[in-house]
N, C-alpha and C positions, 0 to 999 in steps of 0.2 A: 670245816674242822677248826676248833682252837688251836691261835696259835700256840699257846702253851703248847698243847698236846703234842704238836708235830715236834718244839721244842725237844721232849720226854724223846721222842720218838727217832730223832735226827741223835739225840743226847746218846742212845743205846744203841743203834747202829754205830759211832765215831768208836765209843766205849768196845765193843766186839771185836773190830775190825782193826782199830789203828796197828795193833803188835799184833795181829795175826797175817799169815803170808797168803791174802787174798784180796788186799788191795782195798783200802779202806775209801778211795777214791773215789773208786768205781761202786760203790755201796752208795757212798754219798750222793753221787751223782745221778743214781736209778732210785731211790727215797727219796729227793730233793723235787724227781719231775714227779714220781707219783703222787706225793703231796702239794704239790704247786707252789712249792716253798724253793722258787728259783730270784736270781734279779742280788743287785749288787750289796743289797743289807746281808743278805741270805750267805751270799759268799764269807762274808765278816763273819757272820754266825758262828761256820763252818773254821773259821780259825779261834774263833774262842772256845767252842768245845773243843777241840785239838789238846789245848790248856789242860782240860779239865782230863786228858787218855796223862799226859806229861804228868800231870801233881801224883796219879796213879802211881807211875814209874816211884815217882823220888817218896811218895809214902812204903812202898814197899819194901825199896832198897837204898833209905834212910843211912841204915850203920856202914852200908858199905861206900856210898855216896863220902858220908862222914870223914872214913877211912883216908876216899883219896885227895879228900881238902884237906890232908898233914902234909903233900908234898913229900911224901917219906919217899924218895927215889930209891933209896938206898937198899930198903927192904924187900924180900922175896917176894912174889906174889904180882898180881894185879896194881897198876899204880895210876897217878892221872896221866903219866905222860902216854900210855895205852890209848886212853880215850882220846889225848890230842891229835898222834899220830894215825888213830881209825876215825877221826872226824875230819880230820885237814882236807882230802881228796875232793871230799862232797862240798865242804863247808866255803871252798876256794871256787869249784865251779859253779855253786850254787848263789855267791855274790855277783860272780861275771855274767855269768847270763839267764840271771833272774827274768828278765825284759824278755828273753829268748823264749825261758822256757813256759810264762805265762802264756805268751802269744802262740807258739806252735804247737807245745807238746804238752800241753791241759785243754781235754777236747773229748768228746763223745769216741772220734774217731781213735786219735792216739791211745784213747785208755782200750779201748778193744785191743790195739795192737798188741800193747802192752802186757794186758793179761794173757793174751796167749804166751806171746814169749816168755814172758814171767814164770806160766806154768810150764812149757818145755824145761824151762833151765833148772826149777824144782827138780823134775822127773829125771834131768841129765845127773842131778847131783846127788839125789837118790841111788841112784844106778853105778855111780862112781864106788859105791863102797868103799872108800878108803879107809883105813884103821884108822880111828882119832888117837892122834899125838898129845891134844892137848882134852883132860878128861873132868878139867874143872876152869873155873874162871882165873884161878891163881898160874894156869899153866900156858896161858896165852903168849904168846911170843911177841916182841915189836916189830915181827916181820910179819906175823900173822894177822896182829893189830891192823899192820899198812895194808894188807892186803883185803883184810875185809873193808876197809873204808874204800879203797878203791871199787870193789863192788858194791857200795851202797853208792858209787855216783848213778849207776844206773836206776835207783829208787828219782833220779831228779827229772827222770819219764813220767810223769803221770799215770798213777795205775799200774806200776811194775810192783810197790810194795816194799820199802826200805827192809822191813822184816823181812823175805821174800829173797830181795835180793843177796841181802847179807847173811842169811842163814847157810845160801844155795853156796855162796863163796866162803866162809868159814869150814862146809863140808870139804868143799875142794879144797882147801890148804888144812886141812886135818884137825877141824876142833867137830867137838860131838857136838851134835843138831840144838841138841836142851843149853849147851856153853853158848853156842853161836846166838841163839838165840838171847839169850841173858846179855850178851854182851852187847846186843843189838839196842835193846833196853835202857840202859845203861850208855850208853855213846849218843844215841838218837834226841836226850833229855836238851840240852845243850844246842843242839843244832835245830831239833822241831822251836826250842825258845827263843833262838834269834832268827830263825825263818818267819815264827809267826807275830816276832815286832814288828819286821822288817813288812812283812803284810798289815799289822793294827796300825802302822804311821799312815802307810799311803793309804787305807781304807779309815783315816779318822773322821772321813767328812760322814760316812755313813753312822758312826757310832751316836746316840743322842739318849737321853736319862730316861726316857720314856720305854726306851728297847732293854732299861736293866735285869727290866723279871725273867724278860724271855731270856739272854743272854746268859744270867745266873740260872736259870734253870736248866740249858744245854749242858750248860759249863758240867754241874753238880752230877746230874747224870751221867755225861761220859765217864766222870771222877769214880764213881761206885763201881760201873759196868766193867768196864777198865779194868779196875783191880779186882774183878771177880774172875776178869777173863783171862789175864796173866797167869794166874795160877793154874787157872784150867786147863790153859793151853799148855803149860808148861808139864800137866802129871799127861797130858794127851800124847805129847810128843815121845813119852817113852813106850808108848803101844803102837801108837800107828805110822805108818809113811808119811813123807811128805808128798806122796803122789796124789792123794787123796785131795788135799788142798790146791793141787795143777787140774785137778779133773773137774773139782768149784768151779774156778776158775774161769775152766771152757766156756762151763757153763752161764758163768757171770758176763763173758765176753758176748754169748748168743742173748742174751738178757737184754743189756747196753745195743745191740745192734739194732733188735727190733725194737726198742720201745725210741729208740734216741735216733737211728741210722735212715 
């Protein structure tokens, strides 16, 4: 197969998955053996389309992004210090043991685990019913903020699903599933950008001008898929469970076992 093609291919899978709570990981990693598109360029690849789910994010939510580079603390509503306070948690464990968590907990094995647990914790937060306190993004709290950031450390497992994680905990401290989500978006911009320098420096030896077609064409595709699928995902969340996307999941888990275990 062309590698462009697997490019397109690898591009709509990142695009699908990255903000949806099924583990964009464990996508990657079961499309990556079926195409034979493994080995240390591949992985770079895989942080360049990432880019291309991120520019998604900041194309869509452009005016509000805007908003919170005024620094306006003062004003009601949603502000930047939300997103500092819901990124600090991840953002601080995610520099300490970067080394950690490359080496142990990014693996065929871990993402199985992962996604199971990932999907229980869905189905636990589903099942919590709790009335949402907070019923739009302007109504987030900074206690709330901290507390979802604190659950997105668990996204620093491989295969658990930053969305996933942080939707399941925004439930449980009382913001509605569609907020949590959105807020997820939105916080996640920022942290996937310095995650995946922090992977383009030490993986610059693989980078070379030759690889730019393929590289721009991953990128471009997850960018389109992306913002098709945020939205989708976003009118989907007001019909269905999130139990439906834990029961993926399983599935995804029994997937990764046999084809990789």
């Amino acid at each position: 197969m062309d590698e462009l093609v697997k490019a397109v291919i690898m591009g709509i899978v990142e695009g699908l998955t990255e903000f949806l709570p099924v583990s964009s990981t464990g996508h990657m990693i079961v499309t990556g053996h079926l195409l034979d598109f493994v080995g240390e360029r591949e992985k770079t690849f895989e942080v360049v389309v990432q880019l291309g789910a991120v520019m998604a994010v900041l194309v869509l939510y452009w005016k509000r992004f805007m908003n919170l580079l005024k620094f306006n603390l003062r004003a009601p509503g949603l502000n930047i210090l939300h997103i500092i306070i819901g990124m600090f948690p991840a953002s601080v464990l995610g520099l300490v043991l970067h080394d950690f968590i490359k080496e142990y907990l990014f693996g065929p094995k871990t993402v199985v685990v992962s996604l199971i647990v990932g999907g229980l914790l869905l189905i636990a937060a589903e099942k919590s019913k709790r009335k949402p306190s907070s019923e739009s993004l302007d109504d987030i709290t900074y206690k709330q903020a901290f507390g979802i950031g604190c659950f997105q450390i668990l996204s620093l497992w491989s295969g658990f699903s930053r969305s996933g994680s942080t939707m399941a905990g925004g439930m449980f401290l009382g913001v509605k599933k569609e907020v949590a989500a959105e807020f997820t978006f939105l916080m996640s911009v920022p942290i996937m950008l310095g995650a995946s320098g922090v992977d383009l420096i030490q993986s610059r030896d693989f980078l070379t001008w030759n690889d730019t077609g393929l590289f721009a064409t991953g990128l471009f595709t997850s960018f389109v898929v992306a913002m098709i699928a945020i939205v989708t995902f976003l009118n989907l969340l007001k019909r269905i469970s999130l139990s439906w996307f834990a029961y993926y999941r399983f599935v995804l888990a029994a997937v990764v076992f046999f084809l990789l275990l």
